[in-house]
Each structure stands twice: as C-alpha cells, then as structure tokens.
N, C-alpha and C positions, 0 to 999 in steps of 0.2 A: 113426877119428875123421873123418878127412878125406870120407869116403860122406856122413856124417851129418851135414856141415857143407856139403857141399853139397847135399844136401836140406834141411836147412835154408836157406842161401840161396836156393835154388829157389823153395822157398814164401816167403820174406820178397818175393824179386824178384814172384812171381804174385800175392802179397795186392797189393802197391803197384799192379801192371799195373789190377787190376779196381777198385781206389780213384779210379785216374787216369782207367779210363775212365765209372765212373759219374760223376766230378765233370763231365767232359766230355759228358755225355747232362744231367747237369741243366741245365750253361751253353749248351745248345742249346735245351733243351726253353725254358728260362727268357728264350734271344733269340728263339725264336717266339712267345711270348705277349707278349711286347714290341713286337714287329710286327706281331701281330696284334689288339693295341688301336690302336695306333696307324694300324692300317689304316681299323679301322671308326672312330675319329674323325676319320679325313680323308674318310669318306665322306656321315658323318652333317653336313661342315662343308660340303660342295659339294653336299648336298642344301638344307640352309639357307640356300643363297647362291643356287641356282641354280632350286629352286621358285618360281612365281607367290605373289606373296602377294593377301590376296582383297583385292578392293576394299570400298571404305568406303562403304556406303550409309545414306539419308537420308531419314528417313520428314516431309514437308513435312505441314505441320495442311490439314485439309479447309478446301475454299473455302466462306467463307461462302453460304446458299445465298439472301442476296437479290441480284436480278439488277446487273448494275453500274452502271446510270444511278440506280435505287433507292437505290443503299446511297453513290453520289457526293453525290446529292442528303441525303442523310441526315446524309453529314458534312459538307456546308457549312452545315445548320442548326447543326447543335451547334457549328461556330465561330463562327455569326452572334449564337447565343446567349452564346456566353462574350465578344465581344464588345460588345453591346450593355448596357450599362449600365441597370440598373433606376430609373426616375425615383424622387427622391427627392421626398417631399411634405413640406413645409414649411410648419408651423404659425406663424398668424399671428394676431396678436390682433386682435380689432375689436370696436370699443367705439360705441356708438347715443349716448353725452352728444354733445351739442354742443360744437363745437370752442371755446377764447376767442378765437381770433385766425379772422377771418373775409377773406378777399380780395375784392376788387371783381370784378363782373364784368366781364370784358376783350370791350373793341368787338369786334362783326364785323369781319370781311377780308377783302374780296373779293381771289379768286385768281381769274387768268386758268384756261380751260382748259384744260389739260397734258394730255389724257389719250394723246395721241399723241408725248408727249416722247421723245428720244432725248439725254441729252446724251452730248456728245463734247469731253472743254475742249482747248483749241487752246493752242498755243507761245504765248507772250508775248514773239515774239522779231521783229525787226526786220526789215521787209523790204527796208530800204534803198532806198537815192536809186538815183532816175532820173539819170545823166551827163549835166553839160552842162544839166540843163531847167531851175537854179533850182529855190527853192521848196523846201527841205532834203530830209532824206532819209525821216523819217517814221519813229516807233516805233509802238510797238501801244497808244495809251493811245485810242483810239477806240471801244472797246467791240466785243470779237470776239466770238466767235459759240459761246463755250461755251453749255450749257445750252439749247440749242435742238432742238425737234423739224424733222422732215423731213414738206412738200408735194410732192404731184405735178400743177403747173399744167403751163401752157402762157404762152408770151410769141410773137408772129408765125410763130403753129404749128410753135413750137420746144418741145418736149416737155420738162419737165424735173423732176426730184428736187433739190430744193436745201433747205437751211437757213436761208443767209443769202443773198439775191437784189440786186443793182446796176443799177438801169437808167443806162447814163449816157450823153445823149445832145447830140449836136450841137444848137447853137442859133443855128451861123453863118449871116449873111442868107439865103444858097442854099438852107438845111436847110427855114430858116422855110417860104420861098416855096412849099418842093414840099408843106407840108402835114406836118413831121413832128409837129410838134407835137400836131395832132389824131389824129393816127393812133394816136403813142405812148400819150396819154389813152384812148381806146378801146381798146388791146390792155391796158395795166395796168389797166385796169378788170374784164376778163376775167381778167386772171390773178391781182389781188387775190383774187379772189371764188373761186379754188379754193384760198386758202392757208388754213390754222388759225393758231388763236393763238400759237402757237409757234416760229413761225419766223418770222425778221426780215427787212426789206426797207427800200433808200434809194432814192434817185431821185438823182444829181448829173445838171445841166450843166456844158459846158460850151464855150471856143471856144479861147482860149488859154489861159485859165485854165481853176477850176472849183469851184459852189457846188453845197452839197446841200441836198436839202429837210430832213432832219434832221441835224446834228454830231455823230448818231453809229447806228448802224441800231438800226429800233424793231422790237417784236413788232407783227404782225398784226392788231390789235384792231382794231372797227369805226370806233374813234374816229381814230385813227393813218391807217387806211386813208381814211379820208372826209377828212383833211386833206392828207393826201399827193393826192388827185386834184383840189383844192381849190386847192394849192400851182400842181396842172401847166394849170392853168385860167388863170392869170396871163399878160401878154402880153408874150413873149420876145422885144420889140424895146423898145430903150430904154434904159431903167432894168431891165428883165429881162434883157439881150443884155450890159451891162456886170456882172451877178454871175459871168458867166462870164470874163472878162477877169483877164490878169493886167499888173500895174504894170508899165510899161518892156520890155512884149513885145508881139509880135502873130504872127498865124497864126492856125491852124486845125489843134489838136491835143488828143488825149484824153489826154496825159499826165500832166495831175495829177487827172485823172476816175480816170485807173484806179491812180494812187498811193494816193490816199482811198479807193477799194471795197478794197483789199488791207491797208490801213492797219484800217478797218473792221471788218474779218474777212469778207468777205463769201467765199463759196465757190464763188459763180455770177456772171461780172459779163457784161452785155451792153452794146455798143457801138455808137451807132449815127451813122454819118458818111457822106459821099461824097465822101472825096477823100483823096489818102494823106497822113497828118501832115507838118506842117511849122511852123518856129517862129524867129523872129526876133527878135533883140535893137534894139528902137527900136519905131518905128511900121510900118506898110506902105510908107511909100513910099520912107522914106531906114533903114530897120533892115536888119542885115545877120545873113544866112540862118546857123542852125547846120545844117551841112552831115552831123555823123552823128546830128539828129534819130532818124530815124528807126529806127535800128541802133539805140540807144541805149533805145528804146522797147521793144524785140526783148527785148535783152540783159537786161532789169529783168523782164520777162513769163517768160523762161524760167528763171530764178536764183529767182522766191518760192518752190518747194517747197524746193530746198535751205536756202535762208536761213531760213523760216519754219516748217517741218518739216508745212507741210498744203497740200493743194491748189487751185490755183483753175481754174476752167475758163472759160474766154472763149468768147462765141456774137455776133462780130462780125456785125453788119448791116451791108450797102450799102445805104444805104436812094436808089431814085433814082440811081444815080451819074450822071459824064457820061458821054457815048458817045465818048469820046475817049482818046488816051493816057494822062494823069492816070488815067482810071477804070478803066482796065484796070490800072492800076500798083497803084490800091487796092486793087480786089479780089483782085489776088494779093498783096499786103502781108498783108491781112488773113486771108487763106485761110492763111498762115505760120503768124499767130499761132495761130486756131482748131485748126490741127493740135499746133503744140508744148504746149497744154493739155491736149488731149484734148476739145474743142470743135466746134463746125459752124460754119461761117460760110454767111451767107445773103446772095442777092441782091434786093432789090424795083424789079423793073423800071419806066422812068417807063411812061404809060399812054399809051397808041398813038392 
C-alpha cells in the first residue's frame, strides 16, 4: 500500500505543480496584455498632444472688380439718395370767381438803395462818461449804425472803409483864421460823393462844447448830403462859434465832439484841431484848469471797445498846428490816440 500511495501522492503533488504553473503563464501572459494596452495608449495620447494641429484657413469673397474711387463714388450716391427727400407736391385749389372782399391798392415806396448793404447791429450799450468833462455820460439812444452798408472814400487823403463816418472839427478863432473851415467843405464834398446810400455820416463842432449838424447820423442820400455842406457853408464866428460852447466852461476841447460820434455809433471819427485839449471850469480869464483833462480824454477813447463791444477808429488831424511846444505836445497827444484805435494821425503843415 504504502508504493501506491506514494504514487499516488506523487501524481496528486505533479497534477497541482502544472495547475500552479499554468495559472502562473496566464497571470503573466494576462499582465502583458495589460501593459501592452496601456503602452499603446499612452502612446497614441503623446501623439495627440504632441502633433501640429493644422491651421484654420479662410477663403475671404473676391474683390469687387470696380476700381476704388468708382465704387467710393458709387456709394456716397446711394447715401445721398437715401438721404435726400423726394419733394412733395402739393395740390392746391384755384378758383378764376372773383374774390368779394377786394384790398386797396397800397401807395408806392420809395427805398433807398441798398444794394451794397451790409448790416452788422451793434451793442446798445453805453459807452460811458468822459471824467471830470461834464456833460453826463451818454447812452446809445442816438441812432447807431446797425443796418448799414460799407464806402470806400477818402477824407484829406486819408483812405477809408467805414459805415458810419464823424467829422468833428475845431471852430476855435485860431482854426477859423488858418482856413479850416473851407478846406473841411472841400474835402467832405469829395468824400460825400464816394459814399452810397447806406452808410451814414455827421459833421459835429466844436470848441469847448459841441453841436452837430444832425442829432443823430443820417444815410447818405443826395438830399442829406446837400444840406450837410449847406449847414458847413454857415459862418463859424458868432452866433456859429457859440453852438460849440459849453455853459460855465471854456477851452479848446473835442471832448464832447467825440462823446456824440461814439454816442452816435459812428465807427470812423476824425478830429480835426491845433492844439492839445484843454478845459476850464469859468471863463478864460478867471476859470480854473482841470488839470487831468487830457488823461481823461485818453482813458474814455481806449475803454469804448470794452464797454461798447465794437470798434472805433480815430484819424486825428493837425490841421496847421503851432511851431511851438504846445504843437509839438498835440501832435504827439494825438498820434497816442490814433495808435490805441487802430488809426493814423495826420499832419497839415501851415504854408511857407
């Protein structure tokens, strides 16, 4: 028994040997296919990751084939078209009875001629008092110089563009004597006669005061213009030398001549004197001097664009001065003024 029983253990022990070792060839065989998926998906994953991918292309529409200022021009018509509104026509009834209510016919009208008008309307604002002169300070109720066209005269071959024109000129004894008065007649007579109907012009004197030929500036008209030299025709001793005077003063000053041109509206004003302002409270022999006269005349001349919001330009004359200190002080008084306007000042020498 015992031979047979260990042959049989022998083969029991040799069946289990080759049980154990095939299990062991399949859990080999079965961890290589395991590794060897897993190889080729980590291969196929770092080729997916690590490949180019292609780039994305972009097929853009063929260019129009009209040229580019053609096809610019093309489409700012079709906006000018969608903008532009198709007129509408508008049916209207009209009937041939006769009306029952019938209107008068309305007078003629004579209008001046305008055809050179420019208007500009000007501030209605105050240009203020002269210090110190008397005589208040002046608002704008004088008639300024909106609605006016522009001349290009001349006044003692002083060349000028103006609207509203100011002659305003000395009439004191000295003035008369050297002849201003005819001269001034003669030069406004030429410069009338290049102005049109539409632009306005005064003429003031004066000495310490100061009167105008109109209270307030007229247009151009033949009629205007013929009494205006009609007016300067009158003789400026007298009863003409006292329009210029003012009550309870004396001297020889344009100060209220060029308050009225600015009061006026006028936009051009000329001045025409030989001697530098000066103004006194009394008469000449016992009135006593305002001593910043003349500053004072300055200070008002350079303040109307601020205060007034428009310009004026002064074109002072010496007309004749003296050959002395006085007339040397005028003409550079006056050459002051003509520069802080934007002006000329002029000299007319006496005659040799």
């Amino acid at each position: 028994m015992k031979p047979f029983a260990m042959w049989t253990a022998f083969s029991k022990t040799k069946v289990e040997d080759a049980a154990q070792r095939k299990r062991a060839l399949h859990a080999i065989l079965l961890s290589l296919g395991i590794h060897i998926l897993f190889l080729i998906g980590a291969i196929s994953l770092t080729i997916m990751i690590i490949s180019p991918k292609p780039k994305m292309m972009f097929e853009g529409k063929k260019s129009p084939s009209l040229p580019a200022r053609k096809l610019e021009h093309s489409i700012r018509v079709k906006q000018m078209q969608k903008q532009t509104r198709k007129p509408q026509l508008l049916q209207r009834l009209v009937t041939e009875a006769p009306s029952k209510v019938s209107l008068p016919e309305m007078p003629e009208m004579k209008t001046p001629d305008v055809k050179n008008m420019r208007d500009t309307p000007l501030m209605n604002s105050r240009a203020g008092s002269i210090g110190g002169l008397g005589g208040g300070g002046g608002g704008a109720g004088r008639g300024l110089t909106g609605g006016m066209g522009y001349s290009d005269t001349k006044f003692f071959g002083e060349n000028i563009r103006t609207r509203a024109i100011t002659i305003c000129m000395d009439i004191s004894p000295s003035m008369v004597a050297k002849g201003v008065v005819q001269d001034v007649l003669d030069e406004t007579t030429k410069m009338l006669s290049g102005m049109n109907v539409s632009t306005k012009f005064n003429i003031i004197i004066f000495v310490d005061g100061a009167a105008s030929f109109a209270p307030q500036m007229v247009y151009a008209t033949q009629e205007n213009k013929d009494k205006a030299l009609e007016w300067l025709k009158q003789p400026f001793t007298g009863r003409g030398a006292a329009q210029g005077n003012r009550a309870g003063h004396s001297g020889s000053t344009p100060s209220e001549a060029i308050r009225m041109a600015v009061e006026m509206g006028a936009d051009t004003v000329f001045v025409l004197s030989d001697d530098p302002p000066y103004l006194k409270k009394g008469d000449a022999q016992t009135g006593v001097e305002i001593p910043s006269h003349m500053e004072d005349i300055l200070h008002y001349i350079k303040a109307i664009e601020s205060q007034t919001g428009r310009r004026v330009k002064f074109y002072p004359i010496l007309y004749k001065p003296f050959e002395n200190d006085r007339g040397k002080q005028a003409i550079e008084y006056y050459k002051d003024i003509a520069r802080s306007t934007g002006g000329k000042s002029r000299v007319i020498p006496r005659a040799r």
